[in-house]
N, C-alpha and C positions, 0 to 999 in steps of 0.2 A: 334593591340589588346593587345599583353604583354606590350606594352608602356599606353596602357588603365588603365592596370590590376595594372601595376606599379605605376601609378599615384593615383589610387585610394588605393592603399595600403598605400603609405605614407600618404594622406591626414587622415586614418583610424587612421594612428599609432598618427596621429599629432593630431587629435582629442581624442584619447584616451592617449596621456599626459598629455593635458589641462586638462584634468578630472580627470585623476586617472583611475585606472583598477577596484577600487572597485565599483564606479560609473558608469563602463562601464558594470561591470557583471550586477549589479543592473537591468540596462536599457536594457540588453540583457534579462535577466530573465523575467522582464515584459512584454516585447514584445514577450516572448517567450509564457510567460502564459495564453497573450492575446489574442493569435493564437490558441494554445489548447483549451481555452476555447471555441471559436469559435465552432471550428472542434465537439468538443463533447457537445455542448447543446443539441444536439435535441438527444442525445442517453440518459440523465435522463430525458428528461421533460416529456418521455412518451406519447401514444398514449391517442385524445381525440375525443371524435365523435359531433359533430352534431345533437342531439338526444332529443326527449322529447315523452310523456308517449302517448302510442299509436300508436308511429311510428314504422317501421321495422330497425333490427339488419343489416347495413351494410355487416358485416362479423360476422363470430365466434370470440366473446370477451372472454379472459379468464382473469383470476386477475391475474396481475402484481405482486402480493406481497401477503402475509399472512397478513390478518387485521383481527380484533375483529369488529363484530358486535354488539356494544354498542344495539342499538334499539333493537336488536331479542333477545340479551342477557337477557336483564333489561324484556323485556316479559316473556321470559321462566324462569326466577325467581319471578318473579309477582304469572305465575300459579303456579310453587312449593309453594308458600305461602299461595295462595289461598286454593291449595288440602288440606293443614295441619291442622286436625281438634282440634277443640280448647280443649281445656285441663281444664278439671273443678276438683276440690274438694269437696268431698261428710261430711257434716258435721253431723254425729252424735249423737253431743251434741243438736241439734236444739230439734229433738222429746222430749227429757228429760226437757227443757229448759220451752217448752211449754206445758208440763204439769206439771211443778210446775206452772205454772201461771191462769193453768186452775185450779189448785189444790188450787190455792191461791184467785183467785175471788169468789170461793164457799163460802172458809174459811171466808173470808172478807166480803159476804153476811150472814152467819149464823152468825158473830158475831154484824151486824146491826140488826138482827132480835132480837137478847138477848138483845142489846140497848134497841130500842125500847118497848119491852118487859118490861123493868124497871119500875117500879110507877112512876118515876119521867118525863120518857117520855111518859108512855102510853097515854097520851092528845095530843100528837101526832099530826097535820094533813096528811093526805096523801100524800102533798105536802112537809112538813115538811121531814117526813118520805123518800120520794125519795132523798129530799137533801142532807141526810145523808146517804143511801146508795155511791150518787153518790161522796161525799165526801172521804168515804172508797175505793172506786174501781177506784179514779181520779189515785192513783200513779201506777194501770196498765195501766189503759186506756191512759193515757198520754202516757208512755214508749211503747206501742203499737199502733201506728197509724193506724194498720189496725182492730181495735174494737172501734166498735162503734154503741152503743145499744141506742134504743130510751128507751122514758118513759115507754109504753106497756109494751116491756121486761125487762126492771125494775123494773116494778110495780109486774111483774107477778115469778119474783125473791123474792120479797119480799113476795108476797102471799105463796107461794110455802110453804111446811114442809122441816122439816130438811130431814126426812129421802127421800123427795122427791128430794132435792137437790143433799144429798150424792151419791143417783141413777145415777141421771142425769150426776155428775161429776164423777164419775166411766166411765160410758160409754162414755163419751168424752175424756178423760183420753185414756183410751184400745183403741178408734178409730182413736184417732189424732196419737198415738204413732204410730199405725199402718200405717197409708197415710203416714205418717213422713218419717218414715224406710227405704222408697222408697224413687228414687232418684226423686226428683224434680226441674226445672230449671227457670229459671225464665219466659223464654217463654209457660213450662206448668202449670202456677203457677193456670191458669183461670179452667185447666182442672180438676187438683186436688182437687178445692174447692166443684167443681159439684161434680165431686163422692164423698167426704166426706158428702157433703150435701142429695147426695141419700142414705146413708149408714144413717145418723143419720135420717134421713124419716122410715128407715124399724127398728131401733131399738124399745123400749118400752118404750122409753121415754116421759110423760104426754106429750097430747095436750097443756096444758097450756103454759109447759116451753120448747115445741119444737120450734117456732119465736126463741127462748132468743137462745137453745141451739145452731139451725144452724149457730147462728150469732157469736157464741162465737166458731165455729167448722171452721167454713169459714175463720174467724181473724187471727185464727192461721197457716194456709196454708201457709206457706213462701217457696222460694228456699229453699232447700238441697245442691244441690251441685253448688257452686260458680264459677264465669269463676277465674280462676289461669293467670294475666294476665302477670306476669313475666315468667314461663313456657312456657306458649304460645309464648311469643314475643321470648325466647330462640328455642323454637323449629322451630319457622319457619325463624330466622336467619339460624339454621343450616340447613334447605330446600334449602335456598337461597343459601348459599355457596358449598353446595353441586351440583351446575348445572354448568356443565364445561361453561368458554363462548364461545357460538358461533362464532366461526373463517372462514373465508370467505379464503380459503385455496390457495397457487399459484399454479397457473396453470388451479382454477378451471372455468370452463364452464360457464361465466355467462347467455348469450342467444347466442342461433345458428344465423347463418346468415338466415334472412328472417324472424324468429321469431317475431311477435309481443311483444315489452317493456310495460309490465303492470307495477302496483305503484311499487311492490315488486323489479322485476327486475330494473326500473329504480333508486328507492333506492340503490340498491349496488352497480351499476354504480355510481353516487352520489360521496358514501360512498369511495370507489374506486379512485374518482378522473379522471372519463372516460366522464365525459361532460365537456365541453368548457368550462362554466362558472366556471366549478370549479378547475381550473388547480393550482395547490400549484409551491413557490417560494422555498419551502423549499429542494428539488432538485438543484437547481440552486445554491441556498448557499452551500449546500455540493459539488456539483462539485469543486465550489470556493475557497474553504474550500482544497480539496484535491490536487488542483493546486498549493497551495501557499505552502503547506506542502512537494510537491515535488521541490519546486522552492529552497526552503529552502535548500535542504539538496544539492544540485547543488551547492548554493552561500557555502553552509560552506567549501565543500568539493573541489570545486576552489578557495577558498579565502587562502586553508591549501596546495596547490599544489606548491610543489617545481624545478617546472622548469622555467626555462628563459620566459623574459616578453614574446617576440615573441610567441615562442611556448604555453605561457599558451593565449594569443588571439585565435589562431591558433586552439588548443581544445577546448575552447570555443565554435567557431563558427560553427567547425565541429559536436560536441554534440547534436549543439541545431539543426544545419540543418538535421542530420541524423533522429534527435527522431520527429521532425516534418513531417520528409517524412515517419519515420515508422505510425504516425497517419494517415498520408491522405491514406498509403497503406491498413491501415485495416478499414476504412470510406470506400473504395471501395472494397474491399471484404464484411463488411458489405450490402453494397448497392443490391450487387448481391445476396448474403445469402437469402436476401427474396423472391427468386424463388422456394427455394429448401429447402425439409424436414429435409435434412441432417443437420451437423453442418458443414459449412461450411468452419469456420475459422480454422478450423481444416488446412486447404491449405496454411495458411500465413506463412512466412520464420521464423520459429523461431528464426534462428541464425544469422540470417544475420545484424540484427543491432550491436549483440555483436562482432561480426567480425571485422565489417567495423572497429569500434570505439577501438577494440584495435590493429587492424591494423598501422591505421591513429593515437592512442593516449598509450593509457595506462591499465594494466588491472583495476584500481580500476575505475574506470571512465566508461572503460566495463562492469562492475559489477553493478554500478551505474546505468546507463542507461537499464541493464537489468531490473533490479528491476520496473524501472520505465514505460521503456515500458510494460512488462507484467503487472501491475496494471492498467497500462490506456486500454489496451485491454480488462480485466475484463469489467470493462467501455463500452467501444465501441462494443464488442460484447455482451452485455447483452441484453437477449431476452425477450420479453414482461414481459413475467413469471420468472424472474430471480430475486432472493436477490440484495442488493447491486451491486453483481461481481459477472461475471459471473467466478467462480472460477477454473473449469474443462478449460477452455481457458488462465486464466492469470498463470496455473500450468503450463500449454502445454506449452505455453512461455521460463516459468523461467528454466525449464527443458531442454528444446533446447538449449536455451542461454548459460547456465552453464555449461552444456556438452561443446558444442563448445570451451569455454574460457578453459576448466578445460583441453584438447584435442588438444588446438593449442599453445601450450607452443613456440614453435619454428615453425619458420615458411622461409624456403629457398627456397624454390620452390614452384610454382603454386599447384603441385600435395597435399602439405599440408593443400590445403584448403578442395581441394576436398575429403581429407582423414578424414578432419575435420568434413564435410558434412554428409561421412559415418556414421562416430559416431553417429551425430545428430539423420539422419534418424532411424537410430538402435532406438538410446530414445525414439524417434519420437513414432515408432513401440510401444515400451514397455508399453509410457506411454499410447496410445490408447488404447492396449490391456489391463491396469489398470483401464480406462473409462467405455470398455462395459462390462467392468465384475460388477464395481458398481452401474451402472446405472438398474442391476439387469430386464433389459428389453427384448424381445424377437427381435432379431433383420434378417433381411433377407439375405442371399447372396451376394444379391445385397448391401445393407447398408454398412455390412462390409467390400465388395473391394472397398467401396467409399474408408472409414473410413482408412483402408490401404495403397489405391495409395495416399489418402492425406497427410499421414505421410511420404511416401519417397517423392512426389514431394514438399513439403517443408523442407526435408532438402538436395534436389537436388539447388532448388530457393536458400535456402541460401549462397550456395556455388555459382553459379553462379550467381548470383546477387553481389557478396562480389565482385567477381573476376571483373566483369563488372563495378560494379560502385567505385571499388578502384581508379584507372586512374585517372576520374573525380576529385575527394577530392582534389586527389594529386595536379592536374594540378591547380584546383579551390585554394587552398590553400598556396600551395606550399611545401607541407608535404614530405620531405620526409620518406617514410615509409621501413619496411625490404623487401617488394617484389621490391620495387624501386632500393633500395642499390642491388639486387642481380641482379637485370635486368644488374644494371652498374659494374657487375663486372664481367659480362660477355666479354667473350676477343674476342668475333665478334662484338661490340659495335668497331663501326668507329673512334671515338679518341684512344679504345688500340692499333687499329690495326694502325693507324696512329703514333702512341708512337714505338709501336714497328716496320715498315720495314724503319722510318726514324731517328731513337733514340733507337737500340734497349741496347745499352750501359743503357740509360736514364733508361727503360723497366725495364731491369734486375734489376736496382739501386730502381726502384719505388717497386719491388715485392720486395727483400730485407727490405725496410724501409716500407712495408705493414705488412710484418711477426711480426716487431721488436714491430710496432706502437701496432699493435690486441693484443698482449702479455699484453701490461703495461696498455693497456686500461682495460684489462678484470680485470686486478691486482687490478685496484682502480675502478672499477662499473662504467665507463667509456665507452662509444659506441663505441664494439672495431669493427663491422661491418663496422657503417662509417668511422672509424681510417683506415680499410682497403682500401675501393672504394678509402676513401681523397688521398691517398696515391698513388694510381695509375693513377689518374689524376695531382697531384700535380705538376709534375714536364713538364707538357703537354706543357708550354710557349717554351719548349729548342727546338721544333719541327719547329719554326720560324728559327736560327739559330743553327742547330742541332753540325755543327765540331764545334763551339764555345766552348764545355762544354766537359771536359775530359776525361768523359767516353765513350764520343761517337769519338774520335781523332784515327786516324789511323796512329801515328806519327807525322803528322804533326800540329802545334800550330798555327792556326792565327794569336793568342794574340799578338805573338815575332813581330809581323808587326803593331802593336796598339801600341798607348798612353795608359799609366795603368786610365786613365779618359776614353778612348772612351770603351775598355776590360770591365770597370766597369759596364758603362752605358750596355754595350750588355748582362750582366751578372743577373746584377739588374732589366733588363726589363723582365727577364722572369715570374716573377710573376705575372706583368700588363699582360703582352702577353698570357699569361697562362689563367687568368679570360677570357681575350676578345676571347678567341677562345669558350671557355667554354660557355659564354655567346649565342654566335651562334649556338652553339648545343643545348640550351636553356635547360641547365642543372642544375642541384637544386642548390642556394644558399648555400647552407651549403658547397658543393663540390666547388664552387667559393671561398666560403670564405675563404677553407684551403688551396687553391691556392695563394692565397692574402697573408695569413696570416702563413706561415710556415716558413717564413723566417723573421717574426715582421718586425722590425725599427733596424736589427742586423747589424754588420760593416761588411764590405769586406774586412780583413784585408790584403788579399794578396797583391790585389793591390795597397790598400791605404804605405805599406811598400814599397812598389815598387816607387811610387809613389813619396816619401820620398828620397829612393834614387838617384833619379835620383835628387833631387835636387830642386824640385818643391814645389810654394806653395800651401799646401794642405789643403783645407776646408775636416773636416770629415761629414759634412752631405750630400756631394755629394759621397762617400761610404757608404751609411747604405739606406737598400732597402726602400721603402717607406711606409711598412707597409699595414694595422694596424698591430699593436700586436697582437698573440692570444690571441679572446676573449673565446676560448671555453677549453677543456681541453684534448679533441681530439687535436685539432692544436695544444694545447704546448705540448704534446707530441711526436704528427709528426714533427716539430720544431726539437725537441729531438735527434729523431730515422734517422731522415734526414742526421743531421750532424753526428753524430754517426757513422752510417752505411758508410757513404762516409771516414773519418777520419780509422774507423778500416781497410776497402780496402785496404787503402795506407797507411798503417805500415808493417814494415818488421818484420819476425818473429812473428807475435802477440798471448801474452797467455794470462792467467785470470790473472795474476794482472797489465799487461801493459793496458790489454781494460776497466779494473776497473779503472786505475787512467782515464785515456782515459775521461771514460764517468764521472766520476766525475769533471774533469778539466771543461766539456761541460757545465754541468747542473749546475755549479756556475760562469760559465761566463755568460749563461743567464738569471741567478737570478740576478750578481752584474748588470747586464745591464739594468736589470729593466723589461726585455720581458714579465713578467708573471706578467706585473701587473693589468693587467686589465682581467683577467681570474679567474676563483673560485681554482685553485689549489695550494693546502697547500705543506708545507713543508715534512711531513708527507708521504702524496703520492707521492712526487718527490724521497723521499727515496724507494719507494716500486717500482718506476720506474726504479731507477737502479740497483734494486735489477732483475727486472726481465729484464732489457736488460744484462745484464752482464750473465745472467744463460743460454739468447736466444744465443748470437754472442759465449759464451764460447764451446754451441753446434755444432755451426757452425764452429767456426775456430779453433776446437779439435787437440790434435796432433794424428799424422796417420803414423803406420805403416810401416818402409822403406822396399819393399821386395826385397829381394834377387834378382841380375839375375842370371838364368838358364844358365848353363853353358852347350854348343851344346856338341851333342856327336858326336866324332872322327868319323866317317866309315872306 
């Protein structure tokens, strides 16, 4: 199976050379989007029934979403406009207007009569005679379309006396003014004329010129008061605007289960988007739309991450497998939520993906993926009736999460997660107790120890769930994390105990060069935890040939019995011998590698002088261990603290400025050697490294005290 695991990791790594890493996010991101997408369509596409006008309501439908009813709207301002009654102007000048005209056709018949009257017309005929009235009274009649007297009443104008005229025009004059005064509209224009017509019936006006007069009383009957059609159209604009629109509200009721769907109801259905035929894509684009927008900030925010190719693969894959298992975890909480009145997503581990992820990675990444899972929760738990998000859930989230992160700064023991948990749960508490208080509902006994036990047993899950599925990452991954490094730096793990009852020389020299390493790591932001473990396994290979190596010698030197070539060989294997044991215990790479790599491609000078002297020819690459170099910055510092620490041992008398030049002389033999060239550490930091091994060993090998001896008393 690790020889599976192994094979397929190279082929990964070798594929993701060919390509580039940014082409690998890319293609992870995609796939990654494609899978979310998946998992959360059917939580926008929303509920659609089967239904047409007539039939019965399945279940109780409520609306998903706040909509405008356009149709009910656009009606109920229809009737505002309708109610609003029209708005006339009453004109005044009209009665005045009409009886100068009545005042002016009399005028204009007495001065046809004085015509006539003349010697020169008096030959006259009657016929003659009307042509010249009707000549006179053409430029009223014309400008009056509604006068219109025959010959009779002309004729009987012209008969008429003056002072019989003047009468008549008097009393049509006081009558007309009078119907005038009043308001009249164009629809009672018919009624007006009859009463003026009965009034001018009861005056005293001759037989002869009553035809003429009603005809000339009727004519003038027009509207008074005109429809104002600009007022009007303003006034029933502002009716119209005036009618809030009809909103078809979330949450509400549209028919009970059982209910018969009339036109009405299955209208808002309809409108709604609750029958099949009418299911909208524009969900589907927003979900797409908010994928790509998280995909996004993934790629920027791995493309800007500054650690080793390995390890940024490594969080990658971790990230995306985590947030993936956080979606299908809340797809089945979901699933089950629809038994129960409660909210049940209330129960899901809030912190447990921010855990896992900064466990196994980094806090900004755990930040990240907070974010993200609480957004797609909004999502996943959004309920019929829900906005966008459901936002009381992707809160509960970010709240858990953040706590957690903000909570687990340090992490050495188990019991820190679960301390971590506590926290949660607390939030957990707080933020439910923020929920039913604004949901301003009346809630039951019973409701609220849901609502309760749901907030500690998620953030019980998330701790147990972190603790449970850490392992896994690891194993799947190869990660190692800080609960990992502490596990291995425990001293009942079977290789210390093996370090120490058959090397414990070796033991002592690895705790030594543990202290020195953790020091100058923590000095340059350097992992001084793994600097630690490295260190305590490093020297694991001398367990093979443990009297070979001279701290573990009881007097006796095998070497003196060896060729400085076979000594060499036995000396130099322990780094190979070291991995393969290590390898067996099937322990992290990284702890391999600073096995491997603690002693670079450095010479053996002892031997190799030895070697010399005795007279022999001597290849130097059969003295220099076979490496690699450190590639990390942990190993070149364990590298460092190695020889360091074995070097100050065996000096006599040592104070601070013999271990100064000491570790100076080190740290530029394996600069001019070249060891550190394949690692990120500057010159910079190799100064602050001897800065702080020289302050560590100066602690250590302090001068002390000579005390006196006590001198026995006599008896």
């Amino acid at each position: 199976m690790d020889k599976g695991r192994c094979c397929m990791k190279k082929r990964l790594k070798s594929f993701i050379d060919l390509m580039g890493f940014r082409s690998f996010l890319v293609i992870v991101l995609v796939m990654t989007g494609l899978v979310q997408f998946g998992l959360m369509l059917d939580n926008v596409r929303g509920v659609t029934y089967d239904i047409s006008m007539g039939s019965l309501a399945p279940e109780t439908i409520r609306a998903a979403k706040t909509i405008e009813d356009t149709e009910k709207t656009e009606q109920e301002r229809e009737n505002a406009e309708n109610d609003i009654t029209e708005i006339y102007d009453f004109n005044q000048e009209i009665a005045e207007q009409k009886a100068v005209l009545i005042k002016l056709l009399f005028d204009l018949t007495i001065e046809a009569q004085k015509e006539i009257a003349l010697e020169e017309n008096a030959t006259l005929s009657q016929e003659e005679q009307l042509e010249l009235l009707k000549d006179k009274l053409k430029s009223v009649t014309d400008k009056q379309n509604t006068l219109s007297f025959t010959d009779d009443e002309l004729k009987a104008l012209l008969a008429a006396s003056e002072s019989q005229l003047i009468s008549t025009r008097n009393i049509l004059v006081d009558r007309t003014k009078d119907v005038l005064s009043q308001s009249i509209r164009k629809e009672n224009i018919a009624t007006a004329r009859t009463n003026i017509e009965s009034i001018i019936r009861s005056t005293t006006i001759d037989n002869s010129l009553l035809s003429t007069a009603i005809t000339l009383a009727r004519g003038s009957i027009v509207e008074t008061e005109v429809l104002n059609e600009e007022k009007t159209a303003i006034a029933q604009q502002q009716a119209r605007n005036a009618v809030e629109p009809t909103k078809i509200l979330q949450g509400q009721i549209i028919s009970l289960e059982g209910e018969m769907i009339d036109r009405e109801k299955y209208r808002q259905l309809e409108l709604l988007g609750f029958i099949d035929s009418q299911s909208s894509l524009k969900p589907v684009g927003g979900l797409a739309i908010f994928i790509v927008l998280q995909m996004v900030f993934v790629f920027i925010l791995f493309d800007r991450l500054t650690v080793q190719f390995k390890e940024k693969v490594n969080y990658l894959l971790v990230v995306v497998m985590i947030y993936i298992s956080a979606i299908v975890i809340m797809k089945l909480v979901n699933i089950v939520s629809d038994d129960f009145d409660v909210v049940v997503a209330f129960i899901f581990p809030t912190a447990m993906v921010t855990m896992l992820v900064r466990l196994l990675t980094d806090d900004r990444l755990a930040s990240l993926v907070t974010l993200l899972v609480a957004s797609s929760a909004g999502i996943v738990f959004q309920e019929n009736y829900a906005a966008v998000l459901q936002m009381d859930i992707a809160l509960y989230i970010l709240f858990g999460g953040f706590a957690s992160l903000f909570f687990m700064r340090s992490v050495e023991k188990r019991s820190h997660i679960l301390q971590a948990s506590t926290v949660v749960m607390v939030v957990n508490l707080v933020f439910i107790a923020f929920y039913l208080l604004m949901t301003q509902s009346d809630y039951v006994l019973s409701e609220i120890a849901f609502y309760v036990s749901a907030g500690i047993i998620s953030g019980l899950l998330s701790g147990a769930l972190t603790m449970g599925l850490l392992p896994f990452f690891e194993s799947l991954f190869g990660i190692l994390s800080t609960m990992r490094l502490i596990e291995l730096s425990n001293p009942n793990h079977p290789l210390l105990k093996k370090i120490l009852t058959e090397t414990p020389g070796t033991y002592h020299h690895s705790v030594m060069v543990a202290n020195l390493a953790e020091a100058a790591c923590e000095a340059i932001d350097a992992d001084g935890l793994l600097a630690r473990v490295g260190c305590y396994y490093h020297d694991v290979g001398k367990t093979r040939r443990p009297a070979f190596f001279i701290e573990n010698q009881m007097g006796i030197n095998p070497h003196d019995s060896l060729s400085p070539d076979a000594s060499a060989d036995i000396i130099i294997g322990h780094t190979t011998d070291g991995a393969e044991l290590l390898r067996q215990h099937k322990m992290p790479q990284e702890i391999i590698d600073i096995a491997l790599q603690h002693h670079g491609t450095s010479l053996l000078k002892f031997f190799l002088h030895k070697a010399k002297e005795e007279g022999k020819t001597v290849n130097e690459a059969d003295f220099r261990y076979p490496g690699p170099k450190p590639q990390t910055k942990e190993a070149a510092i364990i590298s460092i603290a190695d020889s360091v620490e074995a070097a100050v041992r065996s000096m006599k008398e040592p104070n601070a400025e013999k271990i100064q030049k000491l570790i100076q002389s080190i740290i530029q033999d394996r600069v001019q050697d070249d060891q550190f060239d394949e690692c990120d550490i500057s010159l910079k930091e190799l100064k602050i490294i001897e800065d702080v091994l020289c302050e560590t060993l100066n602690g250590i090998f302090h001068t002390r005290i000579e005390y006196p001896k006590e001198k026995q008393e006599e008896l």
